[in-house]
C-alpha positions in Angstrom: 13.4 72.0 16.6 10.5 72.5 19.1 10.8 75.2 21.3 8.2 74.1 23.8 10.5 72.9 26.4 13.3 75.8 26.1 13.1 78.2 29.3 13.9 81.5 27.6 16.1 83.8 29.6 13.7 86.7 31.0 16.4 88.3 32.8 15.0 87.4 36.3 17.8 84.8 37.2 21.0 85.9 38.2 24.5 85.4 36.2 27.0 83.1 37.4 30.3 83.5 36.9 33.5 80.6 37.1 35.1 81.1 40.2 38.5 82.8 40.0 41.4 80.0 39.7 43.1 80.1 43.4 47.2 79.3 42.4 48.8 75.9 43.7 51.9 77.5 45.2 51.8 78.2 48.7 50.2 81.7 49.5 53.7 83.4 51.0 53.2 86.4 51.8 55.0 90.0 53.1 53.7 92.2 56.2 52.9 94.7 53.4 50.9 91.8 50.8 48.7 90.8 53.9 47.7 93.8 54.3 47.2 95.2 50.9 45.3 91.7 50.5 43.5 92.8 54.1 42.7 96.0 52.4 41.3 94.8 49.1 38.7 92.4 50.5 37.8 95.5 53.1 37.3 97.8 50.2 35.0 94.7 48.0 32.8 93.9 51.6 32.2 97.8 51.7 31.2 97.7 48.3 29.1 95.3 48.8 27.7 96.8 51.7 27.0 99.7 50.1 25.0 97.7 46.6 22.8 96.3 49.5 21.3 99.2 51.3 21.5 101.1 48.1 17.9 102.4 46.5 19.4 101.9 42.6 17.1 98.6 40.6 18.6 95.5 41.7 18.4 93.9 38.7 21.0 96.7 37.2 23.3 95.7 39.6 22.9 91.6 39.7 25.8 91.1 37.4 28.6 93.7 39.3 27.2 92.2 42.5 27.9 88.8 41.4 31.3 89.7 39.8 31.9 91.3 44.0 30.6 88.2 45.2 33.4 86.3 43.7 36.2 88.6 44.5 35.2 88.4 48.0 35.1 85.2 48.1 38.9 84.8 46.0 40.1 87.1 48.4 38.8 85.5 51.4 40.2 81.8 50.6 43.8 84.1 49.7 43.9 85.9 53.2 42.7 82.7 55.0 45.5 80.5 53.3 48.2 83.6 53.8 51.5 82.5 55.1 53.1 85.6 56.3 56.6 85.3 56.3 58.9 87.4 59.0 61.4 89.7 57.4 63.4 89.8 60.2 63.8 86.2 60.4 65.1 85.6 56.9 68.8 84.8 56.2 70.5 88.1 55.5 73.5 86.5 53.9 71.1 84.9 50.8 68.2 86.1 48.9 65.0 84.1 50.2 61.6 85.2 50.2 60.9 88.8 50.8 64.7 89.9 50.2 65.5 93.1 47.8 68.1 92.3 45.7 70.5 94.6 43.2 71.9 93.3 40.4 73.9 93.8 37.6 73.4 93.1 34.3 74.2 93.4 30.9 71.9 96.5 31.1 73.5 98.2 34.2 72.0 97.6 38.2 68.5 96.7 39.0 66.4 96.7 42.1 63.6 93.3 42.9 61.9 92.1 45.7 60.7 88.6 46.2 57.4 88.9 47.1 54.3 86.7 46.8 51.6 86.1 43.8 48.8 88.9 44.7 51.5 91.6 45.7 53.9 91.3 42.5 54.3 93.9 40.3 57.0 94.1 37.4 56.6 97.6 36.9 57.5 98.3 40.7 60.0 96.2 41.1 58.3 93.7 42.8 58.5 89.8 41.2 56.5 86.5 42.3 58.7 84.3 43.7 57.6 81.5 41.6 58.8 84.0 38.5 61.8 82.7 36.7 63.6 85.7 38.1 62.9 84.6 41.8 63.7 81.4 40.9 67.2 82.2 39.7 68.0 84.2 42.3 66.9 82.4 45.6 69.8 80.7 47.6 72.3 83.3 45.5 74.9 84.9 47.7 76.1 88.4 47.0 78.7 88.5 44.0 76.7 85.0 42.8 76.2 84.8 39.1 73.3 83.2 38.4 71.6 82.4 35.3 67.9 84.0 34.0 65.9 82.0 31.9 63.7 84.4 30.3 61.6 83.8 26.9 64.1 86.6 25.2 66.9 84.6 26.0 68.7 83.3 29.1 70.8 86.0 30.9 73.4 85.8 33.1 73.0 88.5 36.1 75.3 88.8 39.2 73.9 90.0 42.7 75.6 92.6 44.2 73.2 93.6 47.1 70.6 91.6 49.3 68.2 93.6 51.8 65.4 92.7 53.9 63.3 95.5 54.2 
């Protein structure tokens, strides 16, 4: 195969990257996720900032520049579509969106909040409410059993204490 009409790569143009996939739940979100959302896109534009006025080769830094570019972009189109939802204005007699809730289990009590995609965090405590968890338990009243589908096997969990916050 001729080579004549191939444009060779010389480095010179710059590498795009897919866009980050934006979720199609609505974008609820806690005081606290706003903020840490807030933050995040602060701390990318300052980044950013900083690349531009910077002395370093800009061809070093095309492709962690254009990987910046998208986060600041993901994170712009996630703070502009934020819901924040109002603690305080949450039934306190159900678990809803941004409630803590202690259950018990086969495995003795444990402590989630519902919070929203960008701010969850297993590890913390802190579950999406679109997780099968948060689904399980939203609408549950305290001493509710309700049933966790999870891919070990379903579990049956009982709420003993809801909390906003």
């Amino acid at each position: 195969m001729s080579r004549a009409f191939v444009k060779d790569d010389d480095g010179d143009t710059p590498e795009v990257l897919p866009e980050l996939p934006q979720s199609t739940h609505p974008n609820y979100v806690t005081p606290r996720g706003l903020g840490a959302l807030r933050g995040r896109m602060a701390a990318v534009a300052a980044r950013l900032d900083a690349m531009k006025t910077s002395e370093q080769d800009a061809l070093s830094q095309q492709s962690e520049r254009a990987a910046l570019e998208r986060e600041l972009r993901y994170l712009s189109a996630r703070v502009a579509n934020a819901i924040e939802v109002d603690l305080a204005k949450q039934p306190h007699d159900r678990v809803a969106f941004g409630a803590t809730v202690t259950v018990d289990t086969d495995e003795g009590e444990q402590r989630w909040q519902i919070v929203g995609e960008d701010e969850s965090d297993a590890e913390h405590g802190l579950v999406s409410y679109v997780s099968p968890l948060a689904t399980a338990l939203l609408g549950a009243r305290v001493g509710d059993e309700v049933r966790w589908q999870r891919p070990a096997g379903d579990v049956t969990i009982e709420v003993v204490a809801i909390a906003y916050l």
